[in-house]
C-alpha positions as CSV (number, residue, x, y, z in Angstrom):
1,X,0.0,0.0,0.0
2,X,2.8,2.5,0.8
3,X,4.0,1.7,-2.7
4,X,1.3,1.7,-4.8
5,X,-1.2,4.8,-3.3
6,X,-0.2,8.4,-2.2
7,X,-2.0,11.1,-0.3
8,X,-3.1,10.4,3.2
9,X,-3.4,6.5,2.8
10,X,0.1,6.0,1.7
11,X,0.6,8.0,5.1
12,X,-1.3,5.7,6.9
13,X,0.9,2.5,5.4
14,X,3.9,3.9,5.9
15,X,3.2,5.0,9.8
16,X,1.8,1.5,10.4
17,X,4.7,0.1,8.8
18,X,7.4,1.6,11.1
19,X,5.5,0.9,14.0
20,X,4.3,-2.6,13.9
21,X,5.3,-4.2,16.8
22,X,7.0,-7.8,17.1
23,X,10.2,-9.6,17.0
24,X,10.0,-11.0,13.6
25,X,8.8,-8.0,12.0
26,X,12.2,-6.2,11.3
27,X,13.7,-10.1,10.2
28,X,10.6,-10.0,7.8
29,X,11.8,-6.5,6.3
30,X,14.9,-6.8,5.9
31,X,14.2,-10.9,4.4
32,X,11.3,-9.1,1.7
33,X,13.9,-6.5,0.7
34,X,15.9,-9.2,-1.7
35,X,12.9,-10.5,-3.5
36,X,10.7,-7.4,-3.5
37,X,9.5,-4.9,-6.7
38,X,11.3,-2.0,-6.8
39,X,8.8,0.0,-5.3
40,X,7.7,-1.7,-2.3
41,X,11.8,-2.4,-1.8
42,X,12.1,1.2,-1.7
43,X,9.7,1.3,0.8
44,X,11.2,-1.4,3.0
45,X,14.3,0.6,2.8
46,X,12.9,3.5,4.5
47,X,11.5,1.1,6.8
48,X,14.7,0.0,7.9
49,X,15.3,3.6,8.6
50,X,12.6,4.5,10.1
51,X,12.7,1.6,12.5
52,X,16.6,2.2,13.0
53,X,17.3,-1.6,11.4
54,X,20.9,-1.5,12.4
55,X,21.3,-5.0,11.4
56,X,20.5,-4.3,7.8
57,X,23.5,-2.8,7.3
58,X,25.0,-5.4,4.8
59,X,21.4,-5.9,2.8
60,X,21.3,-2.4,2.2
61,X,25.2,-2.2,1.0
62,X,23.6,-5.0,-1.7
63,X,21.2,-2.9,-2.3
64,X,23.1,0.4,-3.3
65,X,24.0,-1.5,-6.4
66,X,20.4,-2.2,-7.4
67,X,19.5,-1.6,-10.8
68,X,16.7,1.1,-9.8
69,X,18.2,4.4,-9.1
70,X,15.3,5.0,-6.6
71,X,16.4,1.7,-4.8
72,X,20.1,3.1,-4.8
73,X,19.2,6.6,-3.8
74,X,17.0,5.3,-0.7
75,X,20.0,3.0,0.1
76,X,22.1,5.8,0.5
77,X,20.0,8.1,2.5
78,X,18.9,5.0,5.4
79,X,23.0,4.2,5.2
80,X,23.0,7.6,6.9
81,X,21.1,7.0,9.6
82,X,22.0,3.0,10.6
83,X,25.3,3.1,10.4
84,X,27.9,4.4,12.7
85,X,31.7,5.4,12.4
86,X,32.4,1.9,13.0
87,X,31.0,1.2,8.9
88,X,33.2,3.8,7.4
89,X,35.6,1.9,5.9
90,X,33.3,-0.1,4.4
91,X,31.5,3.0,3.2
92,X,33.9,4.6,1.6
93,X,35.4,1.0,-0.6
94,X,31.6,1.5,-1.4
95,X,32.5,4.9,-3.7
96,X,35.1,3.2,-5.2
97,X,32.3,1.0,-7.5
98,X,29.9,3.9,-8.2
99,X,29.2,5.0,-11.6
100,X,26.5,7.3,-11.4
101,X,27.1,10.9,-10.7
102,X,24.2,11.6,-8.8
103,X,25.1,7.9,-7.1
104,X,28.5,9.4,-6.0
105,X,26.8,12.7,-4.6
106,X,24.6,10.4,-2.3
107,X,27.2,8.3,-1.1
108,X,29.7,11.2,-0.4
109,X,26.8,13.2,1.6
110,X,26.4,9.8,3.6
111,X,30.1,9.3,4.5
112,X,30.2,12.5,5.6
113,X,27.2,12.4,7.7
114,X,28.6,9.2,9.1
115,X,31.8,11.0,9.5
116,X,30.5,13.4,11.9
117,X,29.4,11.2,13.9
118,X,32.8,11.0,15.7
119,X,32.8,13.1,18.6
120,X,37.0,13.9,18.0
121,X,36.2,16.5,15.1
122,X,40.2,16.2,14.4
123,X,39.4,12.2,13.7
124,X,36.5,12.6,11.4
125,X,39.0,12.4,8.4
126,X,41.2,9.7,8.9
127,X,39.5,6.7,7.4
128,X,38.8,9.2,4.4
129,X,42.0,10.4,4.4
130,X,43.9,6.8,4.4
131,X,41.2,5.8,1.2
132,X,42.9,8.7,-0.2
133,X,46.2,7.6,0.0
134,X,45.5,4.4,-1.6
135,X,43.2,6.0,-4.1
136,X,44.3,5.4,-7.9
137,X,41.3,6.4,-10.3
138,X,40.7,10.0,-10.9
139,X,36.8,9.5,-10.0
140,X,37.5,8.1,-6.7
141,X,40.1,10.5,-5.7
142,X,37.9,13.4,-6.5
143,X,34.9,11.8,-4.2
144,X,36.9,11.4,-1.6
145,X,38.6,15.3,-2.4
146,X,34.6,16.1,-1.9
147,X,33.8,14.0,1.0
148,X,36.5,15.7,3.1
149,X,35.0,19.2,1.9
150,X,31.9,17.9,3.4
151,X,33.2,17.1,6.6
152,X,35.2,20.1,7.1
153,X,38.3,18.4,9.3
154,X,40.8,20.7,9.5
155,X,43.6,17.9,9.3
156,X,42.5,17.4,5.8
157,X,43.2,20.8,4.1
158,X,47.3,19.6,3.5
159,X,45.6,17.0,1.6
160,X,43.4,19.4,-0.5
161,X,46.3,21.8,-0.9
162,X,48.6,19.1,-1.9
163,X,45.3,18.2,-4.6
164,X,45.4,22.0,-6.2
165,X,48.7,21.0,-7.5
166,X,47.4,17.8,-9.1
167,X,47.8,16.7,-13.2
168,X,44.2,15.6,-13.2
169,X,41.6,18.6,-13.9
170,X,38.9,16.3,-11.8
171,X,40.8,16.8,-8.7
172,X,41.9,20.1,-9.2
173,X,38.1,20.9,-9.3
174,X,37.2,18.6,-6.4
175,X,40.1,20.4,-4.0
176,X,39.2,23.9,-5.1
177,X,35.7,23.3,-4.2
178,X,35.8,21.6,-1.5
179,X,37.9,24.5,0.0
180,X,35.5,26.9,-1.4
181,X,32.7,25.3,0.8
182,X,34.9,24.9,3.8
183,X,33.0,26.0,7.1
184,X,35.7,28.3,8.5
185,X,38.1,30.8,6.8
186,X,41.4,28.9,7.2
187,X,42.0,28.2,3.1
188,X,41.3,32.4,2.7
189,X,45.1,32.1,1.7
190,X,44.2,29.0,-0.3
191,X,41.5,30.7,-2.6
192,X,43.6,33.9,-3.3
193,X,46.2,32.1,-5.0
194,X,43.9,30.0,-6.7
195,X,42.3,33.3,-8.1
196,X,45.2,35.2,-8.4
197,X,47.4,32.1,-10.4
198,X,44.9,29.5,-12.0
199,X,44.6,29.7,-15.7
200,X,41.2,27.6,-15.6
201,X,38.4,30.5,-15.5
202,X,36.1,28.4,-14.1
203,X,38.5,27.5,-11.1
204,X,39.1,31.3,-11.0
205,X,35.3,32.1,-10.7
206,X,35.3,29.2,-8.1
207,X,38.1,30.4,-6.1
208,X,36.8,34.1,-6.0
209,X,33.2,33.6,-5.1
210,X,34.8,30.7,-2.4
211,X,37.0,33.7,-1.4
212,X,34.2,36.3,-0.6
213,X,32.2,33.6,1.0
214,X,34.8,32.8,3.5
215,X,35.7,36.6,4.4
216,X,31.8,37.1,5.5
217,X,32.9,34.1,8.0
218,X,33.8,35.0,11.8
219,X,37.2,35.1,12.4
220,X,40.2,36.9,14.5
221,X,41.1,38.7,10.8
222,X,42.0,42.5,11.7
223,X,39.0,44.3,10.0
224,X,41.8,46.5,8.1
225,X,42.9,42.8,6.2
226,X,39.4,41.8,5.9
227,X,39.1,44.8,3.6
228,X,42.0,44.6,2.3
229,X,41.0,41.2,0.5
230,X,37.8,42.3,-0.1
231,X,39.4,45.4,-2.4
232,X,42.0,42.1,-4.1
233,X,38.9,40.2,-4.5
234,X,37.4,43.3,-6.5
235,X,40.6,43.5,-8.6
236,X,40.7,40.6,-9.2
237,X,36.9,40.2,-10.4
238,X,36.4,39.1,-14.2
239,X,33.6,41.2,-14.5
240,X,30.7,42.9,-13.5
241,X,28.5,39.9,-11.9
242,X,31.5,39.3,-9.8
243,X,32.4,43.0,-8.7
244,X,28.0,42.8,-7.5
245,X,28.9,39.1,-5.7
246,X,32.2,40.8,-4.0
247,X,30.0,44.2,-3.0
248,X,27.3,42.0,-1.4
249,X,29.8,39.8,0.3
250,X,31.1,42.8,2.0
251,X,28.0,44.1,3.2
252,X,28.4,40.9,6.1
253,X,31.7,42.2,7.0
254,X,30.7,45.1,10.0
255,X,33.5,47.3,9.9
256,X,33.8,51.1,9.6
257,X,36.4,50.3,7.2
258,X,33.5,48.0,4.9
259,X,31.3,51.0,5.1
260,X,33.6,53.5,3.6
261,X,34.8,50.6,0.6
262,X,31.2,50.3,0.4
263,X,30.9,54.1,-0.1
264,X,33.2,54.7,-3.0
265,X,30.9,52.7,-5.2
266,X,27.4,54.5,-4.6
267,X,28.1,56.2,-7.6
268,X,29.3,53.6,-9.6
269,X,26.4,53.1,-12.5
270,X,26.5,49.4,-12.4
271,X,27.2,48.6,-8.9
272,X,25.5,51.1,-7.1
273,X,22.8,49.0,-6.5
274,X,24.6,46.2,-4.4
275,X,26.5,49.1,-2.8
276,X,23.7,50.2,-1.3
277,X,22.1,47.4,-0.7
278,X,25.7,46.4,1.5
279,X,25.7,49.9,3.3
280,X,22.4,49.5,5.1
281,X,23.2,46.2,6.1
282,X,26.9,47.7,7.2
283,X,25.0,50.9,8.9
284,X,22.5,48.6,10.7
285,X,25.5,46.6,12.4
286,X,27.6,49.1,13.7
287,X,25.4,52.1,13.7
288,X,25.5,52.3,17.7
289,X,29.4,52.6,17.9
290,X,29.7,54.8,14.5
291,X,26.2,56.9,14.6
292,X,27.5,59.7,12.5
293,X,29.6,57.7,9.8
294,X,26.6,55.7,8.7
295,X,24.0,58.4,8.6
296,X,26.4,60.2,6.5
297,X,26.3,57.4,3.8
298,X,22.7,56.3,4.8
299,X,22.0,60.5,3.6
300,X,23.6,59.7,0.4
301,X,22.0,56.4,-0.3
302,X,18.5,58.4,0.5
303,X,19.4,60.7,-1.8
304,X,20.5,59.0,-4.6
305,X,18.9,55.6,-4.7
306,X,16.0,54.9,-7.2
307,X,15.1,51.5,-5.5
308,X,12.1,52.1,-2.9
309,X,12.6,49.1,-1.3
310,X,16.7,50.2,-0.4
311,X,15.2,53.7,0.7
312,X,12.9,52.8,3.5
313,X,15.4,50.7,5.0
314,X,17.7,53.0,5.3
315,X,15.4,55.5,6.7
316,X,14.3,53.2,8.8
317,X,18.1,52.4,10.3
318,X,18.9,56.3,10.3
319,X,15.3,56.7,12.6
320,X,17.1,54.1,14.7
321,X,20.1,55.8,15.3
322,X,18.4,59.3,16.0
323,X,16.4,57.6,18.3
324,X,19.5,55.9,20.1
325,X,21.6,56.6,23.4
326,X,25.0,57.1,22.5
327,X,27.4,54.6,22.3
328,X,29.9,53.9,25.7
329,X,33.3,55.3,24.4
């Protein structure tokens, strides 16, 4: 029934099914799942999820090479959830069979999410890290580039430095975007020399929009070299899209120093727009320490802005700051 209907009865089958009571009831899934359609073994997959099936780890291993992608996919995604650090090296030999793209993404999100599992965050990598090593086919090594993107440990990144460097352009493109999307702003140095020496546009156009996203994180960065980048990052823009991507970026960057980079483009006829649209959200952050700064370039962005939307909001921060007690010196 949880197959074959949908709406509010497949509901029903599929709630019933996770919580049928009984000893042999989980045996019975997991025994249905080699013999079933490819629908209801999809279902029996989630099943095993649902009912936390850890003993179906090895059935649904099998079943990640089913020939329904559905099958595969659902395989994946319950992997997540019954397995525990224990089962990563047998997850990750698991990538090294995978011919589907979209088969690959699914296993890589579920190695990472088992990854994280480990309480030691500086441990997460290492069973990753040693497939690595070992790893001889370009399609595996980039996976496994990606997995360690995904889990963000920071004892991989000599790993994806070392991978920047590499023949194959695969890897090249798994490393630089893997440190694109890392989750703190340790490869900022990374992602400047990416952009500053990569003769692959696209890796440049990678490394640059990986570059502003990482200077919007938190970090200890002196505000000064936090705009310093910001103003290499605009030099170093290809064109005008990019220049609007840096501007916005810089918007999440709170500094007095932000504000007045943000300034000197209000004029600018393409990028006034995200100029403003990064003062405001400057001016709303560090209004109460710098009052009279911001509505100085709030005035000018009232003034000169034909977007209605921009204009009330920065009305509506300058109202704020009249209407605040000055900041403690």
């Amino acid at each position: 029934r949880a197959a074959q209907t949908r709406g509010q009865e497949q509901k029903a089958a599929r709630d019933s099914l996770y919580r049928l009571r009984g000893a042999d009831i989980s045996p019975a899934i997991l025994q249905q799942l080699a013999s079933a359609p490819a629908k209801v073994k999809a279902e029996l997959i989630r099943a095993v999820g649902e009912r936390n099936i850890v003993e179906g780890r090895d059935t649904l291993l099998k079943a990640t090479r089913d020939e329904d992608r559905k099958v595969r996919q659902a395989s994946f995604k319950v992997l997540k959830v019954i397995t525990g650090p224990d089962d990563l090296p047998a997850l990750v030999e698991l990538i090294s069979n995978l011919v589907s793209a979209s088969d690959r993404n699914e296993a890589e999100k579920m190695v990472a999410a088992v990854a994280h599992k480990i309480e030691d965050e500086d441990k997460q990598a290492a069973t990753v890290l040693a497939a690595l090593a070992k790893a001889e086919k370009t399609d595996n090594r980039a996976s496994l580039l990606r997995i360690l993107g995904r889990i963000g440990d920071p004892t991989a990144l000599p790993a994806l430095r070392k991978a920047l460097a590499d023949s194959e352009k695969a890897v090249q493109d798994a490393a630089i975007r893997s440190l694109c999307d890392w989750p703190t702003p340790e490869p900022v140095p990374d992602l400047v020399k990416v952009v500053e020496t990569s003769k692959n546009r696209v890796h440049q156009v990678l490394g640059l929009r990986g570059l502003v996203r990482q200077l919007s994180l938190e970090s200890d960065r002196p505000a000064q070299e936090t705009v310093a980048l910001f103003k290499k990052a605009m030099a170093l823009a290809p064109n005008d899209l990019e220049k609007k991507r840096v501007l916005s970026g810089l918007g999440a960057a709170g500094s007095l120093e932000a504000l007045t980079m943000v300034a000197g483009y209000l004029k600018d006829k393409v990028l006034h727009l995200e100029a403003e649209s990064a003062a405001v959200r400057i001016a709303r952050s560090i209004g109460a320490k710098h009052p009279q700064p911001c509505k100085a370039v709030l005035t000018q962005v009232i003034e000169s802005t034909q977007n209605d939307t921009i204009r009330e909001q920065a009305q509506e921060v300058v109202k704020q700051l009249d209407g605040a007690a000055p900041a403690p010196k």
